[in-house]
C-alpha positions in Angstrom: 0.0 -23.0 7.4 -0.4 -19.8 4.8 2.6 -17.6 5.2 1.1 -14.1 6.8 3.3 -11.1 5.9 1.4 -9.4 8.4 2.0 -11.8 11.3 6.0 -12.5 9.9 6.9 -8.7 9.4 5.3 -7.0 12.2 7.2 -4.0 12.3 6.3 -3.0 9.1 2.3 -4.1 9.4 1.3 -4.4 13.0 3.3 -0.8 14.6 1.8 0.1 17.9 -0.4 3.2 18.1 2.3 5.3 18.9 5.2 6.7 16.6 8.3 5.1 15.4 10.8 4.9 13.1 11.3 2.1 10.6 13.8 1.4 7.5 11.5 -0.2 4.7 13.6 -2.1 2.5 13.0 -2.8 -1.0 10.2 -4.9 -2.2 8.2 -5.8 -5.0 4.2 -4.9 -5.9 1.6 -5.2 -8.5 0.8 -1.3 -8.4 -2.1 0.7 -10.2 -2.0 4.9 -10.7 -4.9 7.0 -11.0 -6.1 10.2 -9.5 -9.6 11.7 -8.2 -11.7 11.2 -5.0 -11.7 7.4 -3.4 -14.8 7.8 -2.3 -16.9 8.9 -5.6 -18.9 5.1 -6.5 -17.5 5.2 -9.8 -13.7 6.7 -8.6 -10.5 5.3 -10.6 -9.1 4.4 -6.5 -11.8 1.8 -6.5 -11.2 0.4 -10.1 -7.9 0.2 -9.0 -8.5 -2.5 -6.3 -10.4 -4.7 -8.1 -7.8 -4.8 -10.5 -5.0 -5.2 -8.1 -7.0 -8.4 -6.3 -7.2 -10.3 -9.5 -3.5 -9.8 -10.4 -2.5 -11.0 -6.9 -4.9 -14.2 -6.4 -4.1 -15.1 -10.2 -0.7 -15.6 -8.5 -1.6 -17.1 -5.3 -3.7 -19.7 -7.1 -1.1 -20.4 -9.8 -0.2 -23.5 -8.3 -3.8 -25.4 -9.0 -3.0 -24.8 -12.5 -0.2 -26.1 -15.2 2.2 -22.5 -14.6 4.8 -23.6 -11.9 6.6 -20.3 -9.9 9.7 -21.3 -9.1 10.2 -20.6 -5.3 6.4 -21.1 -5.0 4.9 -21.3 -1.2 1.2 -20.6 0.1 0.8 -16.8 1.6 -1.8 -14.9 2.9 -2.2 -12.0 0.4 -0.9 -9.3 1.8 -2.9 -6.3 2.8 -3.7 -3.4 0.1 -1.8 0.0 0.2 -2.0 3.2 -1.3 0.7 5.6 -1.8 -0.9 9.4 -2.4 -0.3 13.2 -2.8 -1.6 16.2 -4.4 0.3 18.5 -6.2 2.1 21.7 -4.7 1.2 20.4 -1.2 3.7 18.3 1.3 1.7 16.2 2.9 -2.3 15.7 2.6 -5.3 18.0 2.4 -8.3 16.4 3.1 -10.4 18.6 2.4 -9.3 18.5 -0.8 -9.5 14.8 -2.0 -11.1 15.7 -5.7 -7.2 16.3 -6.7 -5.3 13.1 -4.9 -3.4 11.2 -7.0 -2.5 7.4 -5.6 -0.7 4.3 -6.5 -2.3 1.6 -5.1 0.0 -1.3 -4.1 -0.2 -5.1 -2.8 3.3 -6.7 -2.1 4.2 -9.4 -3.8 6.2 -12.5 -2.3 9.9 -11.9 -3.2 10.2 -15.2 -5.6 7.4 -13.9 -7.5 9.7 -12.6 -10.7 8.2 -10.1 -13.4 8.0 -12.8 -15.7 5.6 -14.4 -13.4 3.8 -11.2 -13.2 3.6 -11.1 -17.1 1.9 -14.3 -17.0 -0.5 -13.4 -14.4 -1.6 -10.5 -16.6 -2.4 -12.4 -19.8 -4.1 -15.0 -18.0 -6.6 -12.6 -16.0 -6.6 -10.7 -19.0 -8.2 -14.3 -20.8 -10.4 -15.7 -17.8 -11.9 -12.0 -17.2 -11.9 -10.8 -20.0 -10.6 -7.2 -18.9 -7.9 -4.5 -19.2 -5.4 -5.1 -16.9 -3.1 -3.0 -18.8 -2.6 0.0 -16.0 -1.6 -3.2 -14.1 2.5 -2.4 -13.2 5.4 -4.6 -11.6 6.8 -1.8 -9.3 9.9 -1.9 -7.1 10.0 0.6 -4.3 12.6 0.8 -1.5 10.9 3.2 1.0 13.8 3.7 2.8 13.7 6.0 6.7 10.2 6.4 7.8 8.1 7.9 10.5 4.9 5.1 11.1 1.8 5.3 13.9 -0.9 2.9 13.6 -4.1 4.7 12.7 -7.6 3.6 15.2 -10.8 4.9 13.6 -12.1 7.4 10.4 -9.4 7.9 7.7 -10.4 11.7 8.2 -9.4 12.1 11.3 -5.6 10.8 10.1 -4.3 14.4 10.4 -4.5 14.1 14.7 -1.7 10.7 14.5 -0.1 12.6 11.2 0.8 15.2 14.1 2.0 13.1 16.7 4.0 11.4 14.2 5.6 14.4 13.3 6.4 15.3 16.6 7.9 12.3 17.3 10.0 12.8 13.7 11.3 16.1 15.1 12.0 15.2 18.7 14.4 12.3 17.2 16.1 14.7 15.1 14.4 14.0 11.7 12.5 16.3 9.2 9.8 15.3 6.7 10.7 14.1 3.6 8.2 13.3 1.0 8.9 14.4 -2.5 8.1 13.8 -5.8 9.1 10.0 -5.3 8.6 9.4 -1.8 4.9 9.8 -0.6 2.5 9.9 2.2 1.7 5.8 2.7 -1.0 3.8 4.0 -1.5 0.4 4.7 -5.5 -1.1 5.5 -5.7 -3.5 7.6 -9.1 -3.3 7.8 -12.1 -3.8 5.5 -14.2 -0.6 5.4 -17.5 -2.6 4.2 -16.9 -4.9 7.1 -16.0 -2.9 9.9 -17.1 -0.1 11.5 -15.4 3.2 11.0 -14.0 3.2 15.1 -12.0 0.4 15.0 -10.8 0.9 11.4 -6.9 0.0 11.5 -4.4 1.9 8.9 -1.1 2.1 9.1 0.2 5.6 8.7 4.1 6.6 7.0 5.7 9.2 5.9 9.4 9.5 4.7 12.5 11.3 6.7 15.5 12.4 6.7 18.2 13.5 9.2 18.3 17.0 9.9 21.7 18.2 8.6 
């Protein structure tokens, strides 16, 4: 059976729908940037996935083919994930999507080395005959987090962003997203498949102690 990152790291996929801290260690992902509104039809967010799903099944399928990853076993590929913020604000504005800036992110399994990542770029690069060239290797370690999983519209996030956060403070923690540590989400749902109430995203933000 497929190993399902999902179903093997629950903690980090599958939190309850109430708050609670995690430690997020480092990890690997093939990782897009680009900025603008997710939801315009022609938005760089949704370029971004497409690009992202061909990286990570060119490496999930690898072993039908002549490359060999060392390491290799079948997985589930895991769920996509955005990192985002806007500029001058801590936090989100949702009103104000026209200026979010993202990095979208699938994790990659941990034997999956940059070299193999190379490869998986040239070759989708020769069988689709795209640009994968915005297409990065990124290791994160995301460190002390706040987390709540998210039921329903991603616009009504800011209600569970608040009960996060008064969880975060009531545990003696204070927000902490900077310049290199963001607002995160994690989709666990398929918004062309589901319908917008039972939508499941994980929410989390960074902390840190308060001195």
């Amino acid at each position: 059976m497929a190993f399902d990152y999902k179903k093997e790291y629950k903690e980090f996929y599958m939190p309850k729908n109430k708050p609670s801290i995690v430690d997020v260690p480092k990890m690997n992902y093939i990782a897009v940037r680009g900025k603008g509104n997710p939801n315009d039809e022609n938005s760089e967010y949704k370029d971004s996935i497409e690009l992202l799903y061909a990286i990570a099944y060119t490496i999930k399928m690898s072993y039908k083919g002549t490359y060999k990853i060392d390491g290799f076993f079948d997985y589930v590929v895991p769920p996509l994930e955005g990192f985002w913020w806007q500029d001058g604000i801590k936090g989100m504005d949702y009103n104000r999507k026209y200026d979010m800036q993202f990095i979208s992110i699938i994790r990659l399994p941990d034997f999956v080395t940059k070299e193999d990542f190379d490869w998986a770029v040239k070759e989708a690069t020769k069988k689709k005959k795209q640009d994968f060239s915005k297409v990065e290797f990124l290791t994160y370690e995301e460190g002390i987090c706040v987390q709540c999983m998210h039921l329903g519209s991603y616009d009504d996030e800011p209600a569970t962003v608040n009960l996060m956060h008064e969880y975060m403070q009531g545990n003696g923690y204070e927000l902490d997203i900077t310049d290199s540590r963001y607002h995160h989400e994690i989709y666990l749902s398929d918004p062309r498949k589901c319908d917008v109430s039972k939508l499941k995203t994980v929410i989390r933000h960074p902390i840190k102690k308060i001195k």
